[in-house]
C-alpha atoms as a printed R data frame, in Angstrom:
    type eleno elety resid chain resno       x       y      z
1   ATOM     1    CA   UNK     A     1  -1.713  10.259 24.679
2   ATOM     2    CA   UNK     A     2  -4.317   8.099 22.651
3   ATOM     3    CA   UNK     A     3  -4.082   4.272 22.894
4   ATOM     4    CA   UNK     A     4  -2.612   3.552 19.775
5   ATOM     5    CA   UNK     A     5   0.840   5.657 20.446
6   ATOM     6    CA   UNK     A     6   0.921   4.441 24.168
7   ATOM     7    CA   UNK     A     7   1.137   0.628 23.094
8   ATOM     8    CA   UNK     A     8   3.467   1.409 20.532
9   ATOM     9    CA   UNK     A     9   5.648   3.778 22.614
10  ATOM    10    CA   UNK     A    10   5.677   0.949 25.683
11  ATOM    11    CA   UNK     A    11   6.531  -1.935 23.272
12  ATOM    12    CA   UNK     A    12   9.209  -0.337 21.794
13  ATOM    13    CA   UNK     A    13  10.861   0.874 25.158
14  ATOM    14    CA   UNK     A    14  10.527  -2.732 26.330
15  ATOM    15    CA   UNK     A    15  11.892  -3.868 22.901
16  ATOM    16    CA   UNK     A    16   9.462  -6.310 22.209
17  ATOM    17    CA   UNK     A    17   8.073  -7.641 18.771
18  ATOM    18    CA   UNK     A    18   4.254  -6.953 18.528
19  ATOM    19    CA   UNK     A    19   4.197 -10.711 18.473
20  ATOM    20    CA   UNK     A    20   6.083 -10.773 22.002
21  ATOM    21    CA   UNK     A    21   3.889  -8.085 23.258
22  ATOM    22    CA   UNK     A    22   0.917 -10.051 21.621
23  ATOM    23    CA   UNK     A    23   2.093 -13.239 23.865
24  ATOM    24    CA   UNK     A    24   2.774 -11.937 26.708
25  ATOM    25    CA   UNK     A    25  -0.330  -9.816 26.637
26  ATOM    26    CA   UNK     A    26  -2.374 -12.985 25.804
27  ATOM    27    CA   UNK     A    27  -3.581 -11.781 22.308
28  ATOM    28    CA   UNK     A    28  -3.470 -12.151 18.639
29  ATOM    29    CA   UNK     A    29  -0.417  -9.947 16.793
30  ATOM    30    CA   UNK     A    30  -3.226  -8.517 14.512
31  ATOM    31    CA   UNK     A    31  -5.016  -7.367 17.445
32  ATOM    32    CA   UNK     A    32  -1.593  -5.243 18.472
33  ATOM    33    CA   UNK     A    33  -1.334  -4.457 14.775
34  ATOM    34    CA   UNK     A    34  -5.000  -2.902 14.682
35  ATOM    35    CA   UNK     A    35  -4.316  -1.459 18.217
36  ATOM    36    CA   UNK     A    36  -1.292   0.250 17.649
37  ATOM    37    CA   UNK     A    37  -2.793   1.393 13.972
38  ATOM    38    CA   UNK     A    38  -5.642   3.318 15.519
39  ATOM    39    CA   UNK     A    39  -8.161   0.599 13.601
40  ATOM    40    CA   UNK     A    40  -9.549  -0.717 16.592
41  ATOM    41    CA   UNK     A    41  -9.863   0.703 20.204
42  ATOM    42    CA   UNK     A    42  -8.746  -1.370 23.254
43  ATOM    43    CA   UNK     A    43 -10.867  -1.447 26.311
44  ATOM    44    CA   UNK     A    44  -9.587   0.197 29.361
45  ATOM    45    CA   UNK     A    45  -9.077  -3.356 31.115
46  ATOM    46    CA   UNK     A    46  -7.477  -4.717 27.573
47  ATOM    47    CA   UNK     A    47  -5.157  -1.360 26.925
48  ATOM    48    CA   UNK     A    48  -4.095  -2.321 31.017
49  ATOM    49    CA   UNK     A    49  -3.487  -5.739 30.083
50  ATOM    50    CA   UNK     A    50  -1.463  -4.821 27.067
51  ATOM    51    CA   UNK     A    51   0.595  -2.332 28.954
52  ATOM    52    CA   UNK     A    52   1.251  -4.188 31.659
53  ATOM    53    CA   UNK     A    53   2.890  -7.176 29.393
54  ATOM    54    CA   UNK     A    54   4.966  -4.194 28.342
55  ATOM    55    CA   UNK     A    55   6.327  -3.154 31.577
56  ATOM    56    CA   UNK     A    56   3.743   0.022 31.569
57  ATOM    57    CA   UNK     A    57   1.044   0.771 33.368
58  ATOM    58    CA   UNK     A    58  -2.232   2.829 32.999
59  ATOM    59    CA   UNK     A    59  -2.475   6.463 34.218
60  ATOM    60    CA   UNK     A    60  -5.764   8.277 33.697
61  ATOM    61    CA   UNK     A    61  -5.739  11.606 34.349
62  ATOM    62    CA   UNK     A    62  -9.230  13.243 34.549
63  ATOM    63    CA   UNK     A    63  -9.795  17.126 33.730
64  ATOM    64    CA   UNK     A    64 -13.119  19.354 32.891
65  ATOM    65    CA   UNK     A    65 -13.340  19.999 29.104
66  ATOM    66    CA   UNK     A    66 -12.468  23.705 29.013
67  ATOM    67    CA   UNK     A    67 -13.694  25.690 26.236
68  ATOM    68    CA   UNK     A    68 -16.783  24.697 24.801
69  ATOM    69    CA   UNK     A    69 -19.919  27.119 24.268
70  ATOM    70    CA   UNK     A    70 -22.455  27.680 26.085
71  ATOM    71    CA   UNK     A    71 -26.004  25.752 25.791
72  ATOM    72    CA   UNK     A    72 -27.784  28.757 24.272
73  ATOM    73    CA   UNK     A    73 -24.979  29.898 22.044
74  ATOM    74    CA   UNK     A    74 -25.290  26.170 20.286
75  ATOM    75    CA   UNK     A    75 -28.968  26.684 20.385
76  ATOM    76    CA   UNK     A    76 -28.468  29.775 18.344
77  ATOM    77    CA   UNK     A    77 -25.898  28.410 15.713
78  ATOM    78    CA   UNK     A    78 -28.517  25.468 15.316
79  ATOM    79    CA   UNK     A    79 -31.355  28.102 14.680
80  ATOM    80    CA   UNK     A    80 -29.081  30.063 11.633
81  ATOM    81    CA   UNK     A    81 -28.292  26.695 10.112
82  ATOM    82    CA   UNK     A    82 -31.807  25.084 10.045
83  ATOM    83    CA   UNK     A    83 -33.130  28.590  8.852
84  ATOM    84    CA   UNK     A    84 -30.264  28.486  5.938
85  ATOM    85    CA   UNK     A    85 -31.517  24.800  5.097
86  ATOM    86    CA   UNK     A    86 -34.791  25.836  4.646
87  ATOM    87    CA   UNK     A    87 -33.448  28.060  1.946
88  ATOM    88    CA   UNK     A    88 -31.929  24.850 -0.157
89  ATOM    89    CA   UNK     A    89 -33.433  23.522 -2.961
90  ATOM    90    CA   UNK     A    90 -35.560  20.662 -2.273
91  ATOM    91    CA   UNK     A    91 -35.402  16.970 -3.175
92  ATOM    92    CA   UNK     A    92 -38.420  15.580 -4.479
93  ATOM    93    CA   UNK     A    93 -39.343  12.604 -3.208
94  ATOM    94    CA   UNK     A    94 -37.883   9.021 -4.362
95  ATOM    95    CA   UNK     A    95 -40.824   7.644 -6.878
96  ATOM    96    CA   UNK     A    96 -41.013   3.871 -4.902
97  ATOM    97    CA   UNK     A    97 -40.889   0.918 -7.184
98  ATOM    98    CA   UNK     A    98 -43.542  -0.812 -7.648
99  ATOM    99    CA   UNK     A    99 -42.438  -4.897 -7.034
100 ATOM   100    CA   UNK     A   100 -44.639  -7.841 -6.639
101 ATOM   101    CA   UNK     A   101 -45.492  -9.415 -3.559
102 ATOM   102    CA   UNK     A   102 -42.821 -12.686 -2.288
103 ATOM   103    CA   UNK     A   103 -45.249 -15.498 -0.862
C-alpha cells in the first residue's frame, strides 16, 4: 500500500477530519491534503507520526524485487536502441546568439 491510501484509509477508520488528523499529527491540513493526494511524499518518521495520530502504525515489509532482467540482457536492449538512434535524423546545432557583454 503506497502512503497516500494508507493515511487516508487510517483517518477514515479513526473518523477523523484531515484537520483532526493534521492536529493531532502536529501538521498543517494541506500537508495531509498533499499527503493523502499523492503530491507530496511523507518521510518514513513523518508517515509514522501521521499514522500513529490515527491509531495506525507502520509495517514495512521487505521482499527481493522478483522479475527484472538480467545485467547483460539490459546491456543488449541498450545496444539495439543506441544503434536505432544513430539511424535518426540529426539536429543541427542551435546557431548561439550573439549578445553584448553586461559590465
Amino acid at each position: 500500500m503506497d502512503a497516500a491510501r494508507a493515511i487516508r484509509t487510517a483517518r477514515e477508520a479513526a473518523g477523523l477530519s484531515k484537520r483532526a488528523l493534521a492536529r493531532r499529527a502536529g501538521t498543517s491540513p494541506a500537508a495531509i491534503v498533499a499527503y493523502e493526494s499523492g503530491t507530496r511524499e511523507p518521510t518514513l518518521p513523518t508517515l509514522a507520526r501521521i499514522l500513529s495520530a490515527a491509531g495506525a502504525r507502520v509495517d514495512l515489509n521487505v521482499a527481493p524485487v522478483r522479475g527484472l532482467p538480467d545485467p547483460a540482457t539490459l546491456a543488449h536492449r541498450l545496444a539495439e536502441v543506441l544503434e536505432l538512434a544513430e539511424h535518426l535524423p540529426h539536429r543541427r546545432a542551435a546557431r548561439r546568439l550573439a549578445y553584448p557583454p553586461l559590465r
